[in-house]
Each structure stands twice: as structure tokens, then as C-alpha cells.
VOGU-3710 file (C-alpha; in Angstrom, 3 decimals, decimal comma):
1> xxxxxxxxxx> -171,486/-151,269/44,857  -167,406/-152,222/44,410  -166,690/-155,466/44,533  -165,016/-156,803/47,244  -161,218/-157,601/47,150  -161,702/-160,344/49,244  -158,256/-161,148/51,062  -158,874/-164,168/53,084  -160,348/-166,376/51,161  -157,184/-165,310/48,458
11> xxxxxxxxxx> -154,892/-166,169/51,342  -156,631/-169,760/51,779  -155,880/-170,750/48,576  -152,133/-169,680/48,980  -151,558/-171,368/51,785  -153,131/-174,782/50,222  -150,531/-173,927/47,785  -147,650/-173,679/50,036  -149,275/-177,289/51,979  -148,028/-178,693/49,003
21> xxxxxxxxxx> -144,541/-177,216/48,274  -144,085/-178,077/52,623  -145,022/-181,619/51,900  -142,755/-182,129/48,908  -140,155/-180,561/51,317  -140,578/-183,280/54,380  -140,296/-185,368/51,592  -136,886/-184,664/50,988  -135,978/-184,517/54,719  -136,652/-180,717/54,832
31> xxxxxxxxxx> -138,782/-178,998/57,688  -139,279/-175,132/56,972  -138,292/-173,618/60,591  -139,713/-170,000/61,137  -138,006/-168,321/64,100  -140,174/-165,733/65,952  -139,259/-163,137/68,777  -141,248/-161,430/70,500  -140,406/-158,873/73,130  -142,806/-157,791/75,685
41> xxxxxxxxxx> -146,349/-157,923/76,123  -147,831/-155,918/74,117  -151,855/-157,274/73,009  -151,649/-156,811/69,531  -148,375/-157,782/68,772  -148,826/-161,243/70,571  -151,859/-161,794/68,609  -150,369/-161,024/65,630  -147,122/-163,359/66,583  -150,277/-166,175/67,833
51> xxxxxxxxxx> -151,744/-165,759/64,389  -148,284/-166,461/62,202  -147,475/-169,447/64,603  -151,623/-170,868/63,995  -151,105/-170,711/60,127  -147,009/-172,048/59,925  -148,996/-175,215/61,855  -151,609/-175,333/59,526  -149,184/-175,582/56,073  -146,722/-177,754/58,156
61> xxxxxxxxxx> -144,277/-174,742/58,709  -142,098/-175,634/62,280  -142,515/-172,518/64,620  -139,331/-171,600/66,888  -140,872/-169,421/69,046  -138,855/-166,937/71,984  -140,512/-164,340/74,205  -138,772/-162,271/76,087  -140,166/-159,592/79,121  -140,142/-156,347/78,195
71> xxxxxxxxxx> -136,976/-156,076/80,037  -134,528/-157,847/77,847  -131,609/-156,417/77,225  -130,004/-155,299/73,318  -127,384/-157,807/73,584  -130,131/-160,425/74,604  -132,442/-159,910/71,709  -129,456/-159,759/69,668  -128,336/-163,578/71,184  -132,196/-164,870/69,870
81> xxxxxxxxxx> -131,490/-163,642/66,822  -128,143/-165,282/66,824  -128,443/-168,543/67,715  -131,855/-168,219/64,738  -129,179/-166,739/62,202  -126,816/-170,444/63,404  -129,227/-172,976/63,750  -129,499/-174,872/60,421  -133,260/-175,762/61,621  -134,825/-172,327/61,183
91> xxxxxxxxxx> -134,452/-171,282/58,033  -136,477/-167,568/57,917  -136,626/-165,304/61,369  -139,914/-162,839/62,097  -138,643/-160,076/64,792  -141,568/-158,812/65,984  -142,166/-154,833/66,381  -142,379/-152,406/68,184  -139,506/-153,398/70,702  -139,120/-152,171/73,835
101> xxxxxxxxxx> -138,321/-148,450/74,414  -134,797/-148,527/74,427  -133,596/-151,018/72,039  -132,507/-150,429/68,552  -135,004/-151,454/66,606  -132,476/-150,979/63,496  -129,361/-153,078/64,704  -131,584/-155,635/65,398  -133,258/-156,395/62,077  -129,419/-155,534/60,548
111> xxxxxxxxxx> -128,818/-158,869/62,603  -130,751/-161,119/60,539  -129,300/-162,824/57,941  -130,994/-161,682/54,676  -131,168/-165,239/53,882  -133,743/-165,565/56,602  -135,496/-162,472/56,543  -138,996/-163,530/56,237  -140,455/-159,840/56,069  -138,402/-159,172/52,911
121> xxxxxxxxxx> -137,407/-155,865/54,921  -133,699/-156,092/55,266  -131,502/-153,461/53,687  -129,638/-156,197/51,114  -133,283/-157,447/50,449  -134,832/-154,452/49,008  -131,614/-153,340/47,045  -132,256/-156,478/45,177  -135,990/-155,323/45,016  -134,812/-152,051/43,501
131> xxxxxxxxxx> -132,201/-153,881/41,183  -135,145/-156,179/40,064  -133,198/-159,460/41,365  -134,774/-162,517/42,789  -135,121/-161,925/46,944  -138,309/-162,345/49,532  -140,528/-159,353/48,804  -141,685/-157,298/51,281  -144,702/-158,964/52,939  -147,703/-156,186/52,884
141> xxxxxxxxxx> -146,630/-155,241/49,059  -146,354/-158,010/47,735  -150,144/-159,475/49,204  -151,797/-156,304/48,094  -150,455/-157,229/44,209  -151,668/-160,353/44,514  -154,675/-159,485/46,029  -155,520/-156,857/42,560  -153,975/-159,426/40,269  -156,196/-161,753/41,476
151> xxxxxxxxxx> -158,987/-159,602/41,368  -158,372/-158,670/37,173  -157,842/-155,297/38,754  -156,323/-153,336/35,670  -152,652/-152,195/36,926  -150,597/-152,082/34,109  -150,471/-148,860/32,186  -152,705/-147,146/34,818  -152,223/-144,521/37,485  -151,760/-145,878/41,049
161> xxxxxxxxxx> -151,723/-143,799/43,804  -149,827/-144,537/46,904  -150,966/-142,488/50,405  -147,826/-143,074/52,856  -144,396/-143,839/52,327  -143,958/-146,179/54,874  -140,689/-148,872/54,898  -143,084/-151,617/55,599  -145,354/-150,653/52,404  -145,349/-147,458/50,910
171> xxxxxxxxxx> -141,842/-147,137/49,716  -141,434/-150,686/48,451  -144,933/-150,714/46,917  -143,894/-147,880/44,730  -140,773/-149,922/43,445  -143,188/-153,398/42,610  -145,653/-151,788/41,104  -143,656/-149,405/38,716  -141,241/-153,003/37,485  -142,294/-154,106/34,090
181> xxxxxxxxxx> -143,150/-157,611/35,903  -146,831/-159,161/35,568  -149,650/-157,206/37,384  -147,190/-154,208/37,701  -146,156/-151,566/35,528  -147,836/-148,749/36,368  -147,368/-145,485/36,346  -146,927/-145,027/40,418  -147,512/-141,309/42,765  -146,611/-141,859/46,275
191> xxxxxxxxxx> -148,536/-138,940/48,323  -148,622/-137,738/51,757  -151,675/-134,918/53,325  -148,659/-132,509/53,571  -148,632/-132,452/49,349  -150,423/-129,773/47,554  -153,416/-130,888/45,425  -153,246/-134,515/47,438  -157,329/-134,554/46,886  -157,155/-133,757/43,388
201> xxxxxxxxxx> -153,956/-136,215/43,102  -155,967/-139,351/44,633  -159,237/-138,467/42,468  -156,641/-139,052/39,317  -156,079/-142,455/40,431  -157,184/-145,857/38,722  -155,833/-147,643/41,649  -155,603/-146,159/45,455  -153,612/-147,295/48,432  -154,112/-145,663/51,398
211> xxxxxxxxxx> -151,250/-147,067/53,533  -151,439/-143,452/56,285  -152,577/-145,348/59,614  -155,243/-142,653/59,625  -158,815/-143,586/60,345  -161,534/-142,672/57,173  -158,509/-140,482/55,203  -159,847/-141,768/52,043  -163,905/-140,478/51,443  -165,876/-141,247/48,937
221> xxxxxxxxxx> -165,357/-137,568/47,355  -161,692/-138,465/46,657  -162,070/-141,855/44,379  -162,627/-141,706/40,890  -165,663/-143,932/39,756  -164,761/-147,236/38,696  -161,336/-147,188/40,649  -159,894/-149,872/42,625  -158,919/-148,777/46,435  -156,741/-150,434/49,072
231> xxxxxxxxxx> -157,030/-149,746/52,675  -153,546/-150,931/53,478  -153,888/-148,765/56,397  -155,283/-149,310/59,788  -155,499/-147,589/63,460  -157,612/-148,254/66,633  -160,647/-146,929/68,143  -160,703/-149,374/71,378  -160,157/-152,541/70,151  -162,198/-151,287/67,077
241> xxxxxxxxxx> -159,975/-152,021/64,149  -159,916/-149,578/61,345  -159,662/-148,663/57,836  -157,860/-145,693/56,108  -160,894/-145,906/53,679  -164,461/-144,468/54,755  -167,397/-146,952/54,565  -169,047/-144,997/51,991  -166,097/-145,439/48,810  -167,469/-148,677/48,381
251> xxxxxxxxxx> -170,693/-146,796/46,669  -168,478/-145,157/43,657  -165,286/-147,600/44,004  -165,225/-150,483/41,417  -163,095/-152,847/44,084  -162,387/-152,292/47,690  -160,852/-154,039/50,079  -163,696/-154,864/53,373  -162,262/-153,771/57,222  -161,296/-156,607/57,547
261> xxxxxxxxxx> -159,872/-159,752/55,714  -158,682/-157,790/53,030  -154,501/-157,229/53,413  -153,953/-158,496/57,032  -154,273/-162,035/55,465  -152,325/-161,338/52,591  -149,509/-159,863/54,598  -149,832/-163,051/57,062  -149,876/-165,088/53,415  -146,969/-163,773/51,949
271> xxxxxxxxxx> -144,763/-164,440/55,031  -145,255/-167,617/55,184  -144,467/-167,982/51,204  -140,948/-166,573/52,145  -140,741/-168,790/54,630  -141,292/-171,713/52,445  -138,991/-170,185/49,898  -136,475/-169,556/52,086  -135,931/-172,953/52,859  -136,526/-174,472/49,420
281> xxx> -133,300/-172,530/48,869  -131,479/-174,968/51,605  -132,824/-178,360/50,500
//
């Protein structure tokens, strides 16, 4: 059976990592302020929102938190995001999606300072991704690196296979993993079911991500033995959360990440580590 790539108890050590960088902050004065906004009501993403704001208190990180009905206008999301962008006190914003039908999602998060963006998302952001410059990495990529790395999941020099190209993972996982930078440099495909020979293109892989949003995409016909796979990738049945990788992958796979705790607290991890570094920039 794979071994499990075991993201939440990675995570915990993280964010006893970033305890410490937050107390050497307050030591100089310095508070790390995350601003959040969240618009509507939808369940998951005030969970997910509940969930960030739980772990900034538990590493010491301030939480600035606005929700707004489902109502709000453009130019009042925008004003949140404005008075976060002016305030000296939060020093990374979190703009929580989907918004409402009707707003633009787009010159929204173009609103946000790239200084503050905490989901390493924002256009100026990943052109210094792509240029190789220092900048807060996209959230979901950058856990899921961490999460092989820590793993001694063989990257460099091997095949990785990507399933989605996705702005929030896909497209920028593609970019990390191909930089010569530790636990990268691979040789990196980037798939989608509409490709010809996507079976036979997966099977190739050393390391899959499956990052579609479709339920059991990945069987256990499609892994090569030995390989490491990533279910990046996750949809509902109910309130049944699930994974782009069948059950049965773990039999031939050599790691795997479990339903659940394997990237959701990675993602969660690495936002708060931009947070921190975004206002270890300010001290």
C-alpha cells in the first residue's frame, strides 16, 4: 500500500514554525494583520474563511475580518479592500471566492496590493513567479511541493504530470515545478480529458496531480507502480467531500495523498506563511 502524504500533520509543524517567526515579530512591535472578506453566505466558503481566522489565532496572526450580504455592491467590496490596501495594520488581504453573481471577480483581486496578496494570485505576483523572483507563491502549489519534498518524493529529473490547468493550481504548478529550485526541476505535462492519449500520458508519470474537480478521474489503471499521486482536486457528493483520485490507487501508488488532510492543510499552511512574510517585509 502507498504511503500516505500526510498533509496535516506537515502543516502542524509549519505553523509551529511560523509561532516563532510571529513571536520574534511582536517582539519588535510588529502584529501580522490578515484582512479577510467575505461576501455572502455561502457554507463552504464561510467555513473555509472560519478555518483561516482559527489557525491566524493559533500562530498569533491578527484577523481583520468583513462580511458582507450577498447584496453588496462592486464599489462596496472594492471600499473593504481599500481601506485593507491603507491600513498599515493589515499587512496581507484573503478575498474570498466565489463572489456574488454580478461582481467582477477580476477587478476585485486587481485591487489588492500585490504587497498584500496572501494567495500569491495577483497578476504582478506570478510574473515574478515566471521570472523566478522572490514574491508569495501561490498557496495550493506551493503546499503540494512541500508536501512531496517532505515526503523524499523523487521530483527532480522525473516526469510530473499535471491534470487541470487551473489559475489557482494547475498553471502555476507547472511553472514551480519545472524552476531549477530545490524539490523542483522536473520535467512537467499539464493535461486535460479533452487531450489525446491523456490515459497513456498519466500512466508515464513519476509524479501525478490531479487538480480537475472531478470525482474518482484518476483509477488505479492510470498510475504507474511506484508513482507518487496528488489529489489536488476535490468536488461534492452532499456534504461528502471528494477526491479526484479513486480509493483503489493507493494499492499500486508508492505515495498518495488520503481524502482528506492531505492539500487542504497545506493550502491553509502556506497562506498563512505569506502572511507572516508579508509583514516581515514591513518591520
Amino acid at each position: 500500500m502507498a504511503e500516505l502524504l500526510d498533509g496535516e500533520r506537515l502543516a502542524g509543524h509549519v505553523k509551529m514554525e511560523l509561532s516563532e517567526r510571529v513571536a520574534r515579530l511582536r517582539t519588535l512591535g510588529v502584529v501580522p494583520g490578515l484582512g479577510t472578506l467575505l461576501v455572502g453566505d455561502d457554507p463552504s466558503s464561510a467555513r473555509y474563511v472560519e478555518m483561516k481566522i482559527e489557525e491566524c489565532a493559533e500562530i498569533g496572526v491578527r484577523s481583520v475580518d468583513v462580511h458582507l450580504p450577498s447584496s453588496a455592491t462592486q464599489e462596496e467590496i472594492e471600499a473593504v479592500v481599500d481601506r485593507f490596501n491603507a491600513d498599515p495594520a493589515v499587512h496581507s488581504i484573503l478575498v474570498q471566492l466565489p463572489l456574488p453573481v454580478g461582481v467582477n471577480e477580476e477587478e476585485v483581486l486587481l485591487r489588492v496590493l500585490p504587497s498584500k496578496d496572501v494567495d500569491g494570485l495577483h497578476p504582478t505576483n506570478l510574473g515574478r513567479l515566471v521570472m523566478g523572483a522572490p514574491g508569495p507563491l501561490p498557496c495550493t502549489p506551493a503546499g503540494i511541493v512541500e508536501l512531496l519534498a517532505a515526503h523524499y518524493v523523487p521530483v527532480e529529473g522525473k516526469h510530473v504530470v499535471i491534470i487541470g490547468r487551473g489559475l489557482t493550481i494547475g498553471r502555476p504548478l507547472a511553472l514551480l515545478l519545472a524552476m531549477r529550485r530545490p524539490h523542483c526541476n522536473a520535467a512537467v505535462t499539464v493535461v486535460h480529458t479533452g487531450v489525446e492519449d491523456f490515459t497513456a500520458l498519466v500512466r508515464s508519470a513519476d509524479v501525478v496531480v490531479s487538480a480537475a474537480g472531478r470525482a474518482g478521474l484518476v483509477t488505479r489503471d492510470m498510475v504507474k507502480p511506484g508513482a507518487a499521486v496528488v489529489g489536488a482536486g476535490t468536488s461534492f457528493e452532499g456534504r461528502k467531500l471528494l477526491s479526484d483520485v479513486a480509493e483503489d490507487v493507493a494499492e499500486v501508488a508508492g505515495w498518495i495523498t488520503p481524502r482528506l488532510g492531505g492539500v487542504g492543510p497545506m493550502t491553509r499552511a502556506m497562506l498563512l506563511r505569506n502572511a507572516v512574510l508579508a509583514a516581515e517585509k514591513v518591520q
